[in-house]
N, C-alpha and C positions, 0 to 999 in steps of 0.2 A: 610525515607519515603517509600523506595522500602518496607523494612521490614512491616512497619505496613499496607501496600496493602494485600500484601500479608498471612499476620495474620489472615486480615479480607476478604479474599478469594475475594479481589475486583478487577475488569479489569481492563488495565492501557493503555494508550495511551498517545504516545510520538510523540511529531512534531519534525523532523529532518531533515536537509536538505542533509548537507552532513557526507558522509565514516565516516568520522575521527572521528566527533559526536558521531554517532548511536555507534562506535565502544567504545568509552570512556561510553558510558549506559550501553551494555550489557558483561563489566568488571564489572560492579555493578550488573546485574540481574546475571550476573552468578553464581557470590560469592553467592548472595539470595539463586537462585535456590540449592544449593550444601546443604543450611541450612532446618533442620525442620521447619515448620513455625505454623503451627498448624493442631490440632488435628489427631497427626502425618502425614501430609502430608509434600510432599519437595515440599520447592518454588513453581514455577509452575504449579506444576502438577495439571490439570485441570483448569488452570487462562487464558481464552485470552490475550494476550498482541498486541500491533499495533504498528507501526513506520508509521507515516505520512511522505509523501513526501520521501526522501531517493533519492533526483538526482542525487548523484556521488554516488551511493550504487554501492558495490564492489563484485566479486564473491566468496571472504574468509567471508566477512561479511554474506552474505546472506545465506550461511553456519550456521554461526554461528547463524543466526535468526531460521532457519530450526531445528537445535539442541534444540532450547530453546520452539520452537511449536509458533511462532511468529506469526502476519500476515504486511501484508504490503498493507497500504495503499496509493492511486497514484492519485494526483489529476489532473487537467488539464491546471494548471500556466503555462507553458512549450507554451500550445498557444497562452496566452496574454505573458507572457515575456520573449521567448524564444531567441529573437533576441538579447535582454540585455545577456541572456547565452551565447549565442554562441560567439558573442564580449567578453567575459569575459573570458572566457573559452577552446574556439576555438570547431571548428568541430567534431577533434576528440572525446572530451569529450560530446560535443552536442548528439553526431548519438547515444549515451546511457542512456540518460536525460531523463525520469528517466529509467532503466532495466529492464521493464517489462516484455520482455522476458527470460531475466535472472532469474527472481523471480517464475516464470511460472514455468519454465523447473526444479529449484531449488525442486519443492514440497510446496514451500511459498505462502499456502493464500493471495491470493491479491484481494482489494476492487477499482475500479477505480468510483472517483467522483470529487465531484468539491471544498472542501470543505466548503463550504456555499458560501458565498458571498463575504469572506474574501481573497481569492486564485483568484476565477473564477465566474463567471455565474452560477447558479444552473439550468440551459438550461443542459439537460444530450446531446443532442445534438453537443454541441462542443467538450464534451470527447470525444463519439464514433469517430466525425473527427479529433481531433488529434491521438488519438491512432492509429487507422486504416490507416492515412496517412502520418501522421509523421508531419504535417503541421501545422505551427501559424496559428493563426486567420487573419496574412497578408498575407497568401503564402511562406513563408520560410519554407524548408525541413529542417527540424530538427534532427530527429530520421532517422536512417540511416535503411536499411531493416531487418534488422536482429534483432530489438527490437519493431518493429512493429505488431499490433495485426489484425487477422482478425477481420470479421467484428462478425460474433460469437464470438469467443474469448471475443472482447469488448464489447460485449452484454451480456455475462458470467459474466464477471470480476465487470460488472457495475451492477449488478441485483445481484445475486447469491454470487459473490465474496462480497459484500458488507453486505448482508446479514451476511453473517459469521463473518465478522468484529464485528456485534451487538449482536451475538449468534441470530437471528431471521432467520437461514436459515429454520427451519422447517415451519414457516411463510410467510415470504416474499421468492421474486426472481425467483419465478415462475409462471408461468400462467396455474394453478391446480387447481382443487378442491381442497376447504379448505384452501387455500393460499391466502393472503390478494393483491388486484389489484388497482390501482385508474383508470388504463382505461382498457378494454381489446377491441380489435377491429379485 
């Protein structure tokens, strides 16, 4: 399947939750990537590719997304069922749920949203408060400081970062001239 995406110079998006996953995919995109695929171009080269979600994303992985020209996308589940995480999980693996600092500092495009309806709220609202404070929608600290975004940052990552994910950064995520708004105030 990877192969015939890739043939036909199509983008690919993959929902993943955890390391272990995203890491068993891109054993497959890599091998792709290494192959010609057409009209001699290799694998990716010039293909967006996305990983949704990525909560226990690791710092060798995200490596390895950076190598391949990946993006990452990070929605805002972690507020409505963060508490189920952290019980499951524990704290220390919480305070990084999902890395988005990690993915930042990495060079890895990253889109923060809600993914429709199906994760969260499409209220852009809750992202920006989780992100920015690390907090469920009950008050539970989640995200420990050091994977926490400012309030730009999340205003970035949610506009702009997003944008890129669609290829529509030259479009949307900003409030420009020429750039498509639904409000500007």
């Amino acid at each position: 399947v990877t192969l015939h995406l890739l043939q036909n110079r199509w983008p690919l998006r993959i929902h993943a939750t955890y390391d272990e996953s995203i890491n068993h995919i891109l054993d497959v995109f890599e091998e792709a990537h290494a192959l010609e695929v057409a009209d001699g171009r290799q694998g990716f080269g010039g293909i967006r590719f996305v990983i949704d979600h990525g909560e226990t994303l690791r710092l060798p992985t995200i490596q390895r997304l950076k190598l391949l020209g990946a993006g990452m996308a990070m929605q805002s589940r972690m507020a409505y069922a963060g508490e189920y995480f952290l019980e499951r999980y524990g704290p220390a693996m919480t305070r990084r749920a999902p890395p988005m600092k990690d993915v930042i500092n990495a060079g890895v495009p990253l889109g923060l949203g809600s993914d429709a309806t199906r994760v969260s709220s499409y209220n852009p609202w809750v992202t920006l408060y989780w992100a920015t404070t690390g907090r469920s929608v009950g008050g539970t600290e989640l995200h420990g400081p050091e994977q926490r975004l400012t309030r730009q940052e999340a205003l970035f990552h949610h506009t702009l970062g997003s944008a890129w994910i669609s290829r529509e950064e030259r479009l949307k995520g900003r409030l420009r001239a020429g750039q498509l708004a639904d409000l500007c105030v």
